[in-house]
Phi, psi and omega in degrees: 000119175306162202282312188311284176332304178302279203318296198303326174333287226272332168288306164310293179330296180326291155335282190296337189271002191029096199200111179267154210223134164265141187328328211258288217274011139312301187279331152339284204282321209282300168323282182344284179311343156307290160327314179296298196297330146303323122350295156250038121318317158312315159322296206283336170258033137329093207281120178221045162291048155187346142327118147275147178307145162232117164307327196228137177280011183235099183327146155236158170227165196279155185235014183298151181251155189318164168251097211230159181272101188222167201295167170234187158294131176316138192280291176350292184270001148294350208216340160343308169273355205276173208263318179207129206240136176216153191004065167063074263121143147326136149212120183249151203302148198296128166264296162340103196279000000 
């Protein structure tokens, strides 16, 4: 890949990351990014015609627990501290115009 495309490369990105980048740290990162993508240049003359696709290099399972219904804290001492209260509800300051 010619230097220029990287260097535009590495300046879009910067763009997008709203990220000011100085000539040094342009030609850094433009070199990096070289690197890499040599890499999967490399990646690509891999033969994986009999690979099935994977998300994960590892079964994983969800480990989340049922949603089961259970007593909570009483709203009264929910609300016990709070700097302001209105029909048994929070109220809190507007962030959102």
């Amino acid at each position: 890949m010619p230097t220029n495309t990287t260097s535009i490369d590495v300046n879009y990105v910067a763009h997008l990351a709203r990220l000011s980048l100085s000539p040094e740290e342009q030609a850094k990162f433009a070199a990096q990014l070289k690197n890499i993508l040599q890499y999967v240049d490399k990646l690509k003359e891999l033969d994986v015609t009999n690979i099935e696709p994977t998300a994960h290099a590892v079964p994983i399972t969800n480990v989340v627990r049922k949603d089961v219904v259970k007593p909570s804290i009483a709203t009264e001492l929910a609300l016990k501290n709070a700097p302001q209260k209105a029909n048994n509800l929070f109220i809190v300051p507007k962030i959102v115009e």
